[in-house]
Structure formats: structure tokens, C-alpha cells
N, C-alpha and C positions, 0 to 999 in steps of 0.2 A: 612627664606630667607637669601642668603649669598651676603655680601654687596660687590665692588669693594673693599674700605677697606678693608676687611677680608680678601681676598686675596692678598690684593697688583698689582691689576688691574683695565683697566680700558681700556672697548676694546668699540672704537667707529670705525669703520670700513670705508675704504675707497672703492671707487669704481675701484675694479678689483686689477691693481698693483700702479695705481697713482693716488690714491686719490686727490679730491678736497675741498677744505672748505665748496663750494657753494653746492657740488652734494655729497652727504655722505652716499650710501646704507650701509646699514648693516646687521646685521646677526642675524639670532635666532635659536636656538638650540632646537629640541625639540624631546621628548621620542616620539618614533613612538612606536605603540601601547595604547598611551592614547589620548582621544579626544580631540583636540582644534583646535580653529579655524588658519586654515593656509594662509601664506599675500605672496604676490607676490615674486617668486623666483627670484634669482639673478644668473643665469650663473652656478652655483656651486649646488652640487647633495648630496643625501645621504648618510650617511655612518653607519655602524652600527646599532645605536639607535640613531642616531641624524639627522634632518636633518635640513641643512642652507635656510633659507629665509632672506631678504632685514630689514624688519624693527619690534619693535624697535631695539637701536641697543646691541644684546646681547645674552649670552652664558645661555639656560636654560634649566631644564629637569624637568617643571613643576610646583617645587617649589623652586629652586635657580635660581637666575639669576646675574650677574656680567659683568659689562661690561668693552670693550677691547679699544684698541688703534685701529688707521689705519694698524702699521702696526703689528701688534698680528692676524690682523685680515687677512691680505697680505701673512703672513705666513702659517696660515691657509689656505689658498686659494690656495697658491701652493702645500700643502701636500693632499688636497682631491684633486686637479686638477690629480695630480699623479698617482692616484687609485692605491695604492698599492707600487709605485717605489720608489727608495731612493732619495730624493732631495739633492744635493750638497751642503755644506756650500757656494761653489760659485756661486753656484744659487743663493741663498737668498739673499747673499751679493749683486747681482747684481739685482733684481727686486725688491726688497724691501728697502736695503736701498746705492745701489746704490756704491756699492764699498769705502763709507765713511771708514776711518780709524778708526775714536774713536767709530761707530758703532759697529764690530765686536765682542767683549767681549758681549755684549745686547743682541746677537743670542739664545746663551743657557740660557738665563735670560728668554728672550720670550719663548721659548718653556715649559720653566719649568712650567709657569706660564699658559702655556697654557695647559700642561698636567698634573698639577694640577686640573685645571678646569673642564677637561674632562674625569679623572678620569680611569677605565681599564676595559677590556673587561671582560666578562664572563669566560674566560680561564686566565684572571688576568695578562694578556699583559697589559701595557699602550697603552692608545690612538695614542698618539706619541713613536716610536721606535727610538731609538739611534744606526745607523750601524758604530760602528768603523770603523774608515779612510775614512768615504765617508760622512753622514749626517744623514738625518731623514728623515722617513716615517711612514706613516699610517698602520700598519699590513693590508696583502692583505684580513685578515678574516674577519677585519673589515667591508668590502664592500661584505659581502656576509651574515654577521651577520642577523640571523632573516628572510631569504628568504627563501621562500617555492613556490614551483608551485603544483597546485593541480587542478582536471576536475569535474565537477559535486560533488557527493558526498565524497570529499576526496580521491578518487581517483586518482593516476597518470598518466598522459595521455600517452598513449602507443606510443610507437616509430615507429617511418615512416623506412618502409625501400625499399630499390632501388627494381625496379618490375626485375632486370635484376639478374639472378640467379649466383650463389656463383661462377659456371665455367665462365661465360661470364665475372665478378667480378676480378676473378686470372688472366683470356688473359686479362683484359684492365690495369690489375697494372703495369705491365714492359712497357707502352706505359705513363702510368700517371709520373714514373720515370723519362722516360726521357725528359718529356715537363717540366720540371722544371729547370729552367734558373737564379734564383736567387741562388743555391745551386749545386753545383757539388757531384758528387753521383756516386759513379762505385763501381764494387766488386773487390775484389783480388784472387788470390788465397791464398792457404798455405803458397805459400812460396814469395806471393807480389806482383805476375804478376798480371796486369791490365787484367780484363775479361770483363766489362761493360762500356762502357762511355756515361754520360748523354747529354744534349744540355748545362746544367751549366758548365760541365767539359770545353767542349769545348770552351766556350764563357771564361772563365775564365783564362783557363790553356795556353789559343792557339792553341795545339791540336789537330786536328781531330782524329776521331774515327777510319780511319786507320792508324793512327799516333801513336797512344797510344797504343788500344791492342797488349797484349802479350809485353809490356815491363816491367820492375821491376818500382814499382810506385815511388821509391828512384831519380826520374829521375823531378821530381816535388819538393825535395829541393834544400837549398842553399850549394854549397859546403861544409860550415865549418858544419853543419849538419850529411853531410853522410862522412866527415871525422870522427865525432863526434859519427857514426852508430849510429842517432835516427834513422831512417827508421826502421831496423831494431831491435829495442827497443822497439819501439811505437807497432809491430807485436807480442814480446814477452809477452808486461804486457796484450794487449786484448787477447792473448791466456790465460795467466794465469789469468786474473779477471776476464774477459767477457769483457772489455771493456777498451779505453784507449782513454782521452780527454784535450783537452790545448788550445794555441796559439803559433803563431811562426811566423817566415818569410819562404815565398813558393817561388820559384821563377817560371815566364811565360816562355812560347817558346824564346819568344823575350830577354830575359833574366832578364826583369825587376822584381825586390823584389815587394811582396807585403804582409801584413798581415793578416791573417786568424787563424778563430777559426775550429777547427777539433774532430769530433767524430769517434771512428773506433772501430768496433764492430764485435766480433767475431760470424762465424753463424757454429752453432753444429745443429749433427743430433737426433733425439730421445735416436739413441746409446753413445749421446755425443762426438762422433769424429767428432773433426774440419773439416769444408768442405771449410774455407775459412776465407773472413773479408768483410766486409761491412762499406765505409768510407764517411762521407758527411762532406762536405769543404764550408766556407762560406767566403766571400772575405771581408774584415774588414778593410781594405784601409783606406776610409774615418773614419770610427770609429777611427783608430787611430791618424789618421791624425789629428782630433780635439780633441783625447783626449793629444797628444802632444802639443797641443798649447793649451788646457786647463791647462794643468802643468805649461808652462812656465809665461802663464799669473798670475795664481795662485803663482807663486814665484815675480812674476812682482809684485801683491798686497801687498803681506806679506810683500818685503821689502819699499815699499809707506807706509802702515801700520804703519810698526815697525817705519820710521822715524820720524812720524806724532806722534806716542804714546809716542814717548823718548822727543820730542819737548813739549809734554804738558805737560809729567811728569817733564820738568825740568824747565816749565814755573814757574815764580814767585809767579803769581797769583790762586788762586782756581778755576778751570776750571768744570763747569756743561755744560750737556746738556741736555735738557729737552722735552720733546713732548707735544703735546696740546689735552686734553681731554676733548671731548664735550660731550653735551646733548643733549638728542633727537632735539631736536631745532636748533642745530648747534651750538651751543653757550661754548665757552671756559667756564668750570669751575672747571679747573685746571689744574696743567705740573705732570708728570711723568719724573723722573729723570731716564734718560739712558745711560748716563757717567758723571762719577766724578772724577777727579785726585787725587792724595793723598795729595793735598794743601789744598782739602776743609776741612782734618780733624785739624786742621790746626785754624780756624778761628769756624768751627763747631763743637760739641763738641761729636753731633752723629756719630758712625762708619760709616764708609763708606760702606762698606757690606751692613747695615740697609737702607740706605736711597735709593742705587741703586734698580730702579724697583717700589722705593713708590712716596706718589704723594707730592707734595711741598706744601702745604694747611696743609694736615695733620703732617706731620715732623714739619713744620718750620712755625705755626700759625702766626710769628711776621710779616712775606709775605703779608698778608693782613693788618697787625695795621698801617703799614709804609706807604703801598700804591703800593707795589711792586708789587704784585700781579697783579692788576691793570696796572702799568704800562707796565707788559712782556706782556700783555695782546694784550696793545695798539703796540707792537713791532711786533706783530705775525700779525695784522690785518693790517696796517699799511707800514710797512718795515722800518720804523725809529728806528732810533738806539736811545738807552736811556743809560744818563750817570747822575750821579748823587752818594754826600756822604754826609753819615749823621750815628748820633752818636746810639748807638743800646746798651739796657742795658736788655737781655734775659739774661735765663739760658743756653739756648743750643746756642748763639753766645758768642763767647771767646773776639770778639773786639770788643773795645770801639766806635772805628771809621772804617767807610767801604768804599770804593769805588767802585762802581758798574757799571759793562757797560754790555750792553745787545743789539745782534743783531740777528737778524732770522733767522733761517734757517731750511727751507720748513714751515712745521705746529708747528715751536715749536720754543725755542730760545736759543742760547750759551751765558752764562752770567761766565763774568768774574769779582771776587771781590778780591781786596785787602785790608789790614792791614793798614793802614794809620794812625793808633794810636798817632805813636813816631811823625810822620811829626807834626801832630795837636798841641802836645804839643810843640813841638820845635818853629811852630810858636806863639804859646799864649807865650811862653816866653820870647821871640823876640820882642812881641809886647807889652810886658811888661814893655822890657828894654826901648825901645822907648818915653814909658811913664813917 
């Protein structure tokens, strides 16, 4: 059995994205294909070789088990919610932990630790996928890993088909073309003239259908374009590759810009001579629109971020922040450390590296001789702030003397310590003089 220890985890699970102390579902992980008895599901589905139930709370495949934080487990939840899609760093940040600044760096901590845990498919992918510039996902293979459909004896069930024959099939496809409305769709010729126009064309472009045919479709972009002759660009590489696809700005009848993704697709005959082009337009307006203020918001955090990070890096004191890890029971019995400044190495004598992601019981046993432990305890259940120094003679603490303040936030607490060594002697000396 592989312990939280072992890994440097410790995933107790919250309910959904905002966990509570009082209501704590959790997760269980478990090899499909081997018998065991299965406990009440929670919202969240299969994936692979594992699938998520509620309780108790933890990551197993039979014979390991290890358990997670809330939000290890929050994380998880929005990458199988996704079935397959890339989840945003500004996703995460925002449902998990809420756009905090000194959280961020914790993200690829979490995941490590999570794809670690989960280990790599059959074709030796990770569980968890890292997409340059965008975030993480679950391989789409994953959610298909292991499925089979099969009729009686192994057999495949034969496929249904329409009672209405292959000719009646071809007259209804140019009628099916044109009832599609979310998607504009018309042909060209050789040389660009409009020969087709759909209901999407129309709805989209402004256009009618005696308004379009028989014009150059160049009539659908933005001036600096057909100054630029993409139109005619875009006709040249689908003539030579078969195919030519992007985004850009289109403009309507009315003359307003809008953004759109575009395919156009050359169509050859048996003897391979071009008969034309076939172009479907899809109007991305809104996509872009949010993913514009997705950007700007995204530089809006980074620079709240960066002033929040420079503020603690150049605080005085040893800045932690910790999360609270429970037991099936609900019961705190321990912090995981998910920021540290470079102050705590400082006063600790562990790297900083080491301690981010472990749990504060195990690093720093003296937590418990002192009563600390205990008291962050009482901070997180509580909401009272703890202040309190006193003298500390470890091997892995560097001072003599500490002062320590500790206040909560959410399930876990930011405890700030200082150095207070030089003050203690300067007053015993003081009080010496006095004497």
C-alpha cells in the first residue's frame, strides 16, 4: 500500500467546486475490471481504468490508496468534467482556488501529484496531459479506454439503416444543406463565383440568395483582406492541398466585422479536375468576444498576482500557506504546505522545494511538541487568529526565538513567523542592566 507520505499527498475531497468541512464527498478510484464493491457516485463518471465514487476519501486501484486534498480533488473534477478538453490555467484558478495570487505556482504542484498518482495509459500517455499555452486535460482516449459493445455471442450489432433508398438519400442531401442555419455553406466555382447559398449563409452574411449567386465570394471580406488577395489565396492552397482552413474577420451586408472559423475544400472529379470549392463559415462572434476579455482578464490576474508575490517575497517575515487535511471522519490531522516564501528558508533549515506540497507533521515534528499544531487547528475551526513566541531548540529550526501569528483562510491557514532572537537578548540585557 502506498501511503499519503509516499507521495507527498493527501486528497480529502470537497463537494463539487466549494467544498465544506461539514459536507466532505469524496473519491475512490478504482480499476474497472476487478470486483469490488462499489459506494454511492458523486456527479463525476469514468474514465479509463478508474472510476470516481464519493467515499472513503481516496485515489486507489486495488491495492494503493493515497489520499488527496479538496482541492487535488476540485482539480480532478474539472479535468474528467471536461471529457477530453483542455482546462485553462484560468479555469482552475478560478473554481478551485479562486483567483488567489500566492496560489498559482500550487497548480502544477497539484497536478504533478496528481499524475503521479494516476500513473499513464496503456499507450504510456499520462493520465493528466500538459497543452502548451493553454492547460491540462485528460487524453480524449482515456474516456474510451476499455469499451467495447458487443450483441449476444460477441457479436457486433449490425447497423440500422434508413428504409429510404441511396437516390431518395442524394435528392434529400442538398435540401438537408440548406436547413442548416448555425453554419453557412455554399459552393464556388473555379474561379470563386457563389453557386450555392445556404439558410446559414443568409442569416449570417445578410444576403439573400438572389443577392449572392453568381457574385465573387471576395465580396464577404474585409477590405485590407482583398487588398491583401487572401480570397484569392485561400482558392489557391485548396486547389493545391485539397484544402484550405483558419480564422479571420468577415464582414455582413450591413457592413459590420465579425469573426469566423472557415473551411474550403476543393471538390475534383474521378479524373481529378477541379470542378469547384466547397466552403463552410461559422460565425465565432461570441467566441471571440469572450475569449478577448478572457486575455485581458488573464493579464488583469497576472499583474494582481505578480504584486501580491513581490509583496510577500519581500515581506520580512516567513510567509506559509497551508491547507487542512482530513480523515475520513472529517477531522483535521494535518496542513499541507502550498506556499512558502524564500523567508521560511531563512528560519528553516529545509529547502524550500522539499517542504512545498508535504504535510507539516511530518517536515516539522516540533508542530506538535510546541502545541502548534494544535493550535492552527483551533484557527481553521474557529476563525481566531493565534499569536504567540516562544523559544525553539530543533535541528531543522535555525531560531532561538519565534514569533508566530496564524489566521485562516478558507480550510487551511497563513501563518506568519519571525526571528525575534536579537529583540529577546537585547531585552534580557536591558533587564539585566536594570538589576
Amino acid at each position: 500500500m502506498i501511503t499519503a507520505q509516499t507521495l507527498n499527498v493527501s486528497f480529502v475531497a470537497g463537494c463539487d467546486f466549494k467544498p465544506s468541512r461539514n459536507d466532505n464527498p469524496q473519491i475512490e478510484i478504482e480499476l474497472s475490471g476487478q470486483k469490488s464493491k462499489m459506494i454511492k457516485m458523486s456527479k463525476l463518471h469514468s474514465f479509463g481504468r478508474y472510476t470516481i465514487t464519493t467515499r472513503p476519501p481516496q485515489v486507489w486501484d486495488g491495492s494503493r490508496k493515497v489520499l488527496l486534498t479538496s482541492r487535488q480533488f476540485q482539480v480532478l473534477s474539472l479535468l474528467v468534467r471536461a471529457r477530453g478538453k483542455v482546462v485553462t490555467k484560468r479555469v482552475f484558478l478560478e473554481k478551485v482556488w479562486d483567483g488567489r495570487i500566492v496560489e498559482e505556482a500550487n497548480l502544477s504542484q497539484t497536478v504533478f501529484l496528481l499524475r503521479r498518482a494516476l500513473g499513464h495509459l496503456p499507450g504510456g500517455l499520462p493520465y493528466i496531459e500538459t497543452v502548451a499555452g493553454q492547460g491540462y486535460r485528460i487524453p480524449p482516449a482515456a474516456f474510451t479506454e476499455n469499451l467495447s459493445v458487443s450483441v449476444g455471442n460477441n457479436q457486433t450489432a449490425p447497423r440500422t439503416h434508413s428504409v429510404k433508398t441511396k437516390l431518395e438519400e442524394a435528392e434529400n442531401f442538398p435540401l438537408m444543406i440548406d436547413s442548416i442555419e448555425d453554419y453557412s455553406i455554399y459552393m464556388l466555382d473555379c474561379s470563386g463565383r457563389i453557386l450555392t447559398w445556404n439558410r446559414g449563409a443568409m442569416r449570417t452574411k445578410g444576403y439573400s440568395r438572389e443577392e449572392a449567386l453568381g457574385q465573387h465570394y471576395s465580396m464577404l471580406f474585409v477590405p485590407e483582406d482583398i487588398d491583401a488577395h487572401v480570397p484569392e489565396r485561400e482558392l489557391a492552397a485548396a486547389a493545391k492541398y485539397g484544402r484550405c482552413e483558419g480564422e479571420g474577420w468577415r464582414i455582413r451586408k450591413n457592413g459590420e466585422r465579425y469573426w469566423a472559423s472557415y473551411l474550403l475544400t476543393a471538390m475534383r472529379g474521378p479524373d481529378k479536375k477541379l470542378h469547384g470549392f466547397a466552403k463552410v463559415v461559422r460565425d465565432l462572434s461570441e467566441h471571440k468576444r469572450l475569449a478577448d476579455a478572457s486575455q485581458r482578464m488573464d493579464a488583469s490576474i497576472r499583474r494582481e498576482r505578480d504584486r501580491l508575490h513581490a509583496a510577500a517575497e519581500s515581506s520580512m517575515d516567513a510567509l506559509c500557506v497551508c491547507e487542512a487535511i482530513r480523515n475520513e471522519d472529517n477531522l483535521i490531522e494535518d496542513f499541507v504546505f502550498t506556499y512558502l516564501n524564500s523567508n521560511v528558508e531563512k528560519i528553516v533549515s529545509i529547502p524550500r522545494e522539499v517542504m512545498l506540497g508535504g504535510r507539516m507533521c511530518d517536515l516539522l515534528p516540533e508542530n506538535r511538541a510546541l502545541g502548534l499544531f494544535e493550535a492552527y487547528k483551533r484557527v481553521v475551526e474557529t476563525g481566531e487568529p493565534f499569536l504567540d513566541e516562544f523559544s525553539v531548540r530543533t535541528e531543522t529550526i535555525k531560531s532561538e526565538w519565534i514569533r508566530v501569528r496564524a489566521v485562516r483562510l478558507e480550510d487551511g491557514v497563513v501563518i506568519a513567523a519571525s526571528d525575534i532572537s536579537d529583540r529577546v537578548a537585547l531585552e534580557r540585557r536591558l533587564g539585566d542592566m536594570d538589576r
